[in-house]
N, C-alpha and C positions, 0 to 999 in steps of 0.2 A: 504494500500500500504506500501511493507517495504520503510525504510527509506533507503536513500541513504547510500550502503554499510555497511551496522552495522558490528559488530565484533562478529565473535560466537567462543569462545575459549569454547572446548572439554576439556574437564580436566579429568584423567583418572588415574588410578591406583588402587591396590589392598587394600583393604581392612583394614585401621588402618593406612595409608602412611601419615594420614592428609591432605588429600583434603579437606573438611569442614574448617578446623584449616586455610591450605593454603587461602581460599576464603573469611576468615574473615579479614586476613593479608590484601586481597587485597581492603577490604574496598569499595568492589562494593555495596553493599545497596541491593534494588529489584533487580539489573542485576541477577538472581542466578535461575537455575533450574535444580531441583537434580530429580535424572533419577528416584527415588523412589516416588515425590510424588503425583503424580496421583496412584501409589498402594497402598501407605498411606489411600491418601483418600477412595479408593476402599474399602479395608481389614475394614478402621475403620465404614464405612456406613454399614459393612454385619455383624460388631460385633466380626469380629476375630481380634486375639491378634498381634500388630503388633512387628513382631522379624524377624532376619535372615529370617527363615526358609519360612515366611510365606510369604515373603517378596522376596522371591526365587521364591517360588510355584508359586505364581500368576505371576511372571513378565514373566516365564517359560511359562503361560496358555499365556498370552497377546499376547508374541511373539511369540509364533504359529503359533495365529490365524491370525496377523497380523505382519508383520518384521518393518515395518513402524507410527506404531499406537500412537505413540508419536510426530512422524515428523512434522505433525499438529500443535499441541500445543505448539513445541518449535518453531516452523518458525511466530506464532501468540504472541509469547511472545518477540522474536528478532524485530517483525515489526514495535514495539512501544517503541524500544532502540536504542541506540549509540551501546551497544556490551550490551552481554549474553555470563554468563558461566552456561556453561551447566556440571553437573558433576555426575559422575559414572558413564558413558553408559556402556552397558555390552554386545550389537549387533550390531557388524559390519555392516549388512546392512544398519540399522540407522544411523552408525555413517558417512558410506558412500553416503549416501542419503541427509546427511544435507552436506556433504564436499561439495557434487555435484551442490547443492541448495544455498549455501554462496561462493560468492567470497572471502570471508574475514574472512575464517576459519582457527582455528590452533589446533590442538592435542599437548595438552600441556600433561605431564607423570610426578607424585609425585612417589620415591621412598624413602623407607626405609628399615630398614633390618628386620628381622622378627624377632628378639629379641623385638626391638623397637616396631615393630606392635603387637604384642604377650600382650606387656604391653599396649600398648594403648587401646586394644580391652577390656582386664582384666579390665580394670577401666573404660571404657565408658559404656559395654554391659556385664562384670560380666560372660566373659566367661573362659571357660580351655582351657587346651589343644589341648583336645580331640576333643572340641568348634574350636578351630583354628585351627586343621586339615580339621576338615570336611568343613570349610568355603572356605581353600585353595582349596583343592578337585572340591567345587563348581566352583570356581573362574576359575579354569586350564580346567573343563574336562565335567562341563555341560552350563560354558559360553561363548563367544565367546572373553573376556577380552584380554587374548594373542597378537590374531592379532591386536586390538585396540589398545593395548600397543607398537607394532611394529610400527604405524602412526606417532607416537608422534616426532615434530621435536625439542620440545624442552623437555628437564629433570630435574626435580630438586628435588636434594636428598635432604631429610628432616629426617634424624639423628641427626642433632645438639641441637641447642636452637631452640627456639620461633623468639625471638631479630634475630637470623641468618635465619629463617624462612621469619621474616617481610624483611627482606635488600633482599633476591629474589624476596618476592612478590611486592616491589619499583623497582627494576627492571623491572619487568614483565609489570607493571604501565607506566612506564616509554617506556618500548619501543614499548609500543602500542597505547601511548597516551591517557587513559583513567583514 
């Protein structure tokens, strides 16, 4: 049985914004389920190499077959929490389906600029340009991230520091009480 009213923040943005970085800020521990890693485990139990691409492929096959095939797993992971961030979803209907399923949901949106993303990607995943067009590409035109980005009622830019970073993510603490 879920617990009375948990808290499911959606955290969302593109690619390099720092969502990961944001959610270590927030210092939630286990509250944390990133929309990758049941493909993770997938990809790595079949022996493929997990990167972008492959990490694309498959979430591309999943949600096909199914628009909801996660909603399970995270409404099973929420039922044994105060609040769960749940982060990168990339298909509205899921993201619509848990909005539907929580009373106590919020579409939170990390922004930064794509200079900033460009570098961050360069030094996490060692990619180029060429690398960060084509991820943009996926992002805009074979995912559904746009209109998920549109949900979002709160925003927070993350160009600056880390230290200016952590003072949002105390806020964000702070006015959720968690």
């Amino acid at each position: 049985m879920m617990k009375k009213n948990p808290l499911l923040i959606i955290l969302t943005g593109e690619s390099g914004v720092g969502k990961s970085t944001f959610i270590n800020c927030l210092k939630c521990g286990c509250n944390w389920y990133e929309s990758s890693r049941e493909i993770v485990r997938l990809l790595r139990k079949s022996g493929e190499k997990v990167m972008h691409d492959t990490i694309h492929n498959m979430a591309t096959k999943k949600y096909e077959e199914n628009p909801y095939w996660q909603v399970p797993m995270i409404l099973s992971e929420l039922e044994k929490k105060d609040f769960l961030i749940y982060d990168g979803p990339r298909r509205i209907a899921e993201v619509r389906e848990l909005l539907r399923k929580c009373p106590r949901a919020i579409v939170i949106r990390i922004i930064a600029n794509d200079k900033i993303r460009l570098g961050r990607l360069k030094q996490r995943d060692n990619i180029n340009i060429k690398d960060f067009r084509r991820i943009k590409r996926h992002e805009s035109k074979e995912t559904q991230l746009n209109q998920i980005l549109n949900l979002a009622v709160i925003v927070i830019e993350n160009n600056e520091s880390l230290v200016e970073l952590q003072e949002k993510a105390n806020a964000v603490r702070t006015c959720f009480n968690f």
